[in-house]
N, C-alpha and C positions, 0 to 999 in steps of 0.2 A: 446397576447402581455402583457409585465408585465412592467409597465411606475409606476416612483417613478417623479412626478414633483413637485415642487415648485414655484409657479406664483407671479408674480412682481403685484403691485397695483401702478404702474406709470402710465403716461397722454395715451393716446391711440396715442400719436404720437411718444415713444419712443418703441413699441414693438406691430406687430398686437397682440400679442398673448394676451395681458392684454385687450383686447374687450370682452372674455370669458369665461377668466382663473381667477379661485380664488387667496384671496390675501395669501403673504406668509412675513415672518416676517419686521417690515423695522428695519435699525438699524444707527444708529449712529459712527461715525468715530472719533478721538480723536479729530480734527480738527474742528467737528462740521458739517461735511459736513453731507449730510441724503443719504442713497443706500440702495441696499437691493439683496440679493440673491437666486438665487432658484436653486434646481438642478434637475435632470431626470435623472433617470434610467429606459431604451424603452428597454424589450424584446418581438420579437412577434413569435409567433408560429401558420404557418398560414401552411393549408392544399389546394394543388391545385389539379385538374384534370391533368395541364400535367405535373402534378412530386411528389417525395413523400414530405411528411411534414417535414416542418423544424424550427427549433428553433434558434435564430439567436438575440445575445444581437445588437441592430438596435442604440439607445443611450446612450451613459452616457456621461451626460451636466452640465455647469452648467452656468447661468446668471447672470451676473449684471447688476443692471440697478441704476441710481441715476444721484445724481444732485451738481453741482457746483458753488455756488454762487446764483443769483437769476436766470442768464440769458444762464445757461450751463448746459446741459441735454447729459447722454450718454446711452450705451448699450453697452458688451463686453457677445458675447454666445461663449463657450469654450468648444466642443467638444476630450471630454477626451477618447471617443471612439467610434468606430462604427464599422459594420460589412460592411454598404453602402458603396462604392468606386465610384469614379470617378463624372460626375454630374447627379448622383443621390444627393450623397452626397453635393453635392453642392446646389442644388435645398434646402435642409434642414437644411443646418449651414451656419453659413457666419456673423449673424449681427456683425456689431462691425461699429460705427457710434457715430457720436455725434450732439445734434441738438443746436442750442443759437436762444434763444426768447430774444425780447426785449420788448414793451410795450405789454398788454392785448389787445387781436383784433387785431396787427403787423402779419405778416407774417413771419413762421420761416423757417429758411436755415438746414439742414439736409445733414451733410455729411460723406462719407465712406463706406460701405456696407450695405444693406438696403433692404428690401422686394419693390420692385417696386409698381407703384399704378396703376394697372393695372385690370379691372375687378374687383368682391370681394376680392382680396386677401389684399387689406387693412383693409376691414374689417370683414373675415371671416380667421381664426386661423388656416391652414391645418395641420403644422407639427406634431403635437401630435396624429392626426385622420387615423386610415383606408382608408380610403375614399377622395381622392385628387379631384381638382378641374378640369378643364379645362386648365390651364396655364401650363399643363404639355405639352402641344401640341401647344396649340392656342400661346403659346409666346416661351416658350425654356428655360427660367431661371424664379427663381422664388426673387431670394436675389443677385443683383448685384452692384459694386460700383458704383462712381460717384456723382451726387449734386444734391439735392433737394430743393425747395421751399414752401410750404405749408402754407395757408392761409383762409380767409374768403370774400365772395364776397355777403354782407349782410347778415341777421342775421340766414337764415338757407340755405345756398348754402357754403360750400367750394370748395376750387381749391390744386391742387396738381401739378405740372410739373418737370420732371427729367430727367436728362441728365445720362446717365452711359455708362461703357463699351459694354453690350450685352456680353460679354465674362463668366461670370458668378462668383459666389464668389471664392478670393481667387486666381484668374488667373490672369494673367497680361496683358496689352490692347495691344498686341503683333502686331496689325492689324490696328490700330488707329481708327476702327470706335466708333461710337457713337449711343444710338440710344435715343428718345425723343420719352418721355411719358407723357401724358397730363389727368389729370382725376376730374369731374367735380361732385358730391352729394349734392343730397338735401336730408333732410327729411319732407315728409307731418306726422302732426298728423291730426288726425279725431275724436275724439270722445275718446275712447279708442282704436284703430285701430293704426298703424303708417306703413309708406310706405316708405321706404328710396332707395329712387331712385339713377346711378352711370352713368355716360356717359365716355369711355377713350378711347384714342388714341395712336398710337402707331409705331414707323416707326424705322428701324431699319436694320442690319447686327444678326442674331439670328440662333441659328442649329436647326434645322428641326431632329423630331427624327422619326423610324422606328414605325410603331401602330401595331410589333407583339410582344413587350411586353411593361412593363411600365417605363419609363424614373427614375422617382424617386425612382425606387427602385436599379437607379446603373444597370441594365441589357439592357435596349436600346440601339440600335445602332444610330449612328449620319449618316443620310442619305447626306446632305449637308449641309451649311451654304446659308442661301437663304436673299434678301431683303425682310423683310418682313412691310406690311402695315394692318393695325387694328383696326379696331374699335369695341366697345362693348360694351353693356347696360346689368348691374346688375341691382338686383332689391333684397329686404328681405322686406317681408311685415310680422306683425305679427297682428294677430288676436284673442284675449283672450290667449289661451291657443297654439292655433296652429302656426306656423313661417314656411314659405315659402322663399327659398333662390333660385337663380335664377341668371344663363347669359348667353348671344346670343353674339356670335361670327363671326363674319365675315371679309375678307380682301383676302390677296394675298401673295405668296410668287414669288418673281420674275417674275412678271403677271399672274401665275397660279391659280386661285381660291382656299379658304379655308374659312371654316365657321364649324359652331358646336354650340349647346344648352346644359346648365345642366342646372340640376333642382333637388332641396331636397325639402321636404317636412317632418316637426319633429311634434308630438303631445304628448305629458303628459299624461301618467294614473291615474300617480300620482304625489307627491315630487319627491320621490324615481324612478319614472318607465318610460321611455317615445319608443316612436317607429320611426322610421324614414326609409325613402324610398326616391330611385332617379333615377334617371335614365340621361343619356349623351350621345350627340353624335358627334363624329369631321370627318369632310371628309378631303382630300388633295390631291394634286396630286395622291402620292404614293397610294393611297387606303380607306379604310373607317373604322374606330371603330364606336362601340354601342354596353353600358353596361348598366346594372338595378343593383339595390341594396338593400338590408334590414335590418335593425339590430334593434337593443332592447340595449338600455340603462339603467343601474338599480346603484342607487347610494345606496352603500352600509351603508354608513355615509357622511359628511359633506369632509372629505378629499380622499374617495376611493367610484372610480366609476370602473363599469363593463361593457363591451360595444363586443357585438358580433354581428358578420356583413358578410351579404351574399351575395356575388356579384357576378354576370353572364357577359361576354364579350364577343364579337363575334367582329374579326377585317380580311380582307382581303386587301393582296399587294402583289402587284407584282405577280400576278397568287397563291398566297398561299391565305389557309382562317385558321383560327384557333378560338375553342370555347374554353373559361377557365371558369370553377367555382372554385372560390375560398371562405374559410372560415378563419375569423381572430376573434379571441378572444384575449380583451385588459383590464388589469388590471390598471383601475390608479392612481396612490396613488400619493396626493399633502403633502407639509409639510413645 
């Protein structure tokens, strides 16, 4: 994968993606207003067991993000291309949102298309990484419209609650449902240790995708559209040097049970070097996934990092079973 990004250093409520992403220029408008732009170019070239390797420009983006006044905050992500189709694609482009804050400690309204607050993907950045989360299965979209809320419920608990379509970015609410998502973080400090704990909920009209391939990469089939009910506890704990990320999943789709765990675990060799490994697992009606992973991270300087990643899967449905090993090698260059 060869990624050219450029990351926004706005508040953590106008992009997950600025929770991990370096900063990149800000600039001034004639007007006075402050924004700032970033752009990505995602090629990956990734080797599988059941097919030959292929090379595939995956992004070329670009973001704004800034601000209006004292009390008007936006986002516009602008996919100028992709290879991804259909909701793969959708799962990875879509922001385009705006949030208005009023006093400091008020609760702000967030609306338009938006990463829902769902498990970590508020606050863990997938779209630039190999390695997706759970919400590829456990929910069915990952950026969908509709209204948000977000706020503070004392001085280290926030709330989050959203209303959208379930239909996903970019589609139109063709079917009138609605679905409501509720999600709850604390962080403990300790010492030097820190534990930031997530509790969400989740009810909803959502497609259910097939577990014999992967949703976000645009190849999934849509098995049905199911009610779906959900709850789930994240968790990222960090410990000197080591970070442990973490969610348990459980619920139903139209009374039929579903649940699933992942789990990362990252460590540092150095500035420059770190390791990381995981492992996941979703059941469902239709049948059952379980994958592991490993990669090596190496930052070649302050704007390009190196990141190659080895993942194993084993998923059976509907009377079929299928193993894949895959290999992705990720270039990525900020600016």
């Amino acid at each position: 994968m060869l990624a050219v990004d450029a990351e926004s250093t706005a508040p953590p409520a106008v992009t997950a993606a600025v929770t991990e992403e370096a900063a990149a220029g800000e600039r001034d408008s004639p007007t006075g207003r402050r924004y700032q732009i970033r752009y990505r170019l995602d090629t990956r070239a990734m080797g599988s067991s059941e097919g030959p390797t292929t090379l595939d420009v995956m992004a070329a983006e670009a973001e704004i993000t800034g601000e209006i006044g004292q009390h008007l905050e936006y986002a516009v992500q602008i996919p100028l291309y992709t290879s991804m189709e259909g909701r793969g694609r959708d799962m990875h482009f879509g922001n385009l949102y705006a949030i208005y804050r009023r006093k400091l400690g008020e609760p702000t309204v967030k609306l338009g298309q938006f990463v829902i607050p769902f498990g970590n993907l508020p606050d863990y950045e997938t779209h630039t990484r190999p390695v997706q989360t759970l919400y590829r299965y456990s929910v069915g979209v990952r950026i969908d419209p509709g209204v948000e809320v977000e706020g503070f419920l004392g001085r280290e608990t926030t709330f989050q609650v959203a209303l959208t379509t379930g239909n996903g970015a970019f589609r139109s609410d063709n079917n009138g449902n609605k679905v409501l998502t509720a999600r709850l973080s604390r962080t403990i400090t300790v010492g030097a240790d820190e534990l930031r704990l997530g509790l969400s909920a989740l009810a909803g009209v959502l497609p259910v995708f097939s577990l014999m391939s992967d949703p976000v990469m645009g190849t999934a089939q849509v098995l049905e559209f199911s009610h779906k009910q959900r709850v789930a506890l994240d968790a990222e704990y960090s410990r000197g040097p080591l970070l442990l990320r973490a969610e348990v999943v459980a619920g139903d789709d139209d009374g039929r049970g579903a649940y699933g765990h992942w789990l990362q675990v990252s460590y540092p060799l150095s500035y420059q070097t770190s390791l990381e490994a995981g492992t996941e697992r979703w059941s469902q009606f239709s049948g059952a996934l379980t994958g592991y992973w490993a990669g090596v991270e190496h930052k070649l300087n302050d704007r390009q990092t190196l990141r190659l990643v080895l993942q194993q899967s084993r998923a059976r449905e509907g009377g079929m079973r299928m193993d894949e090993t895959m290999v992705t090698a990720q270039l990525l260059v900020e600016f």
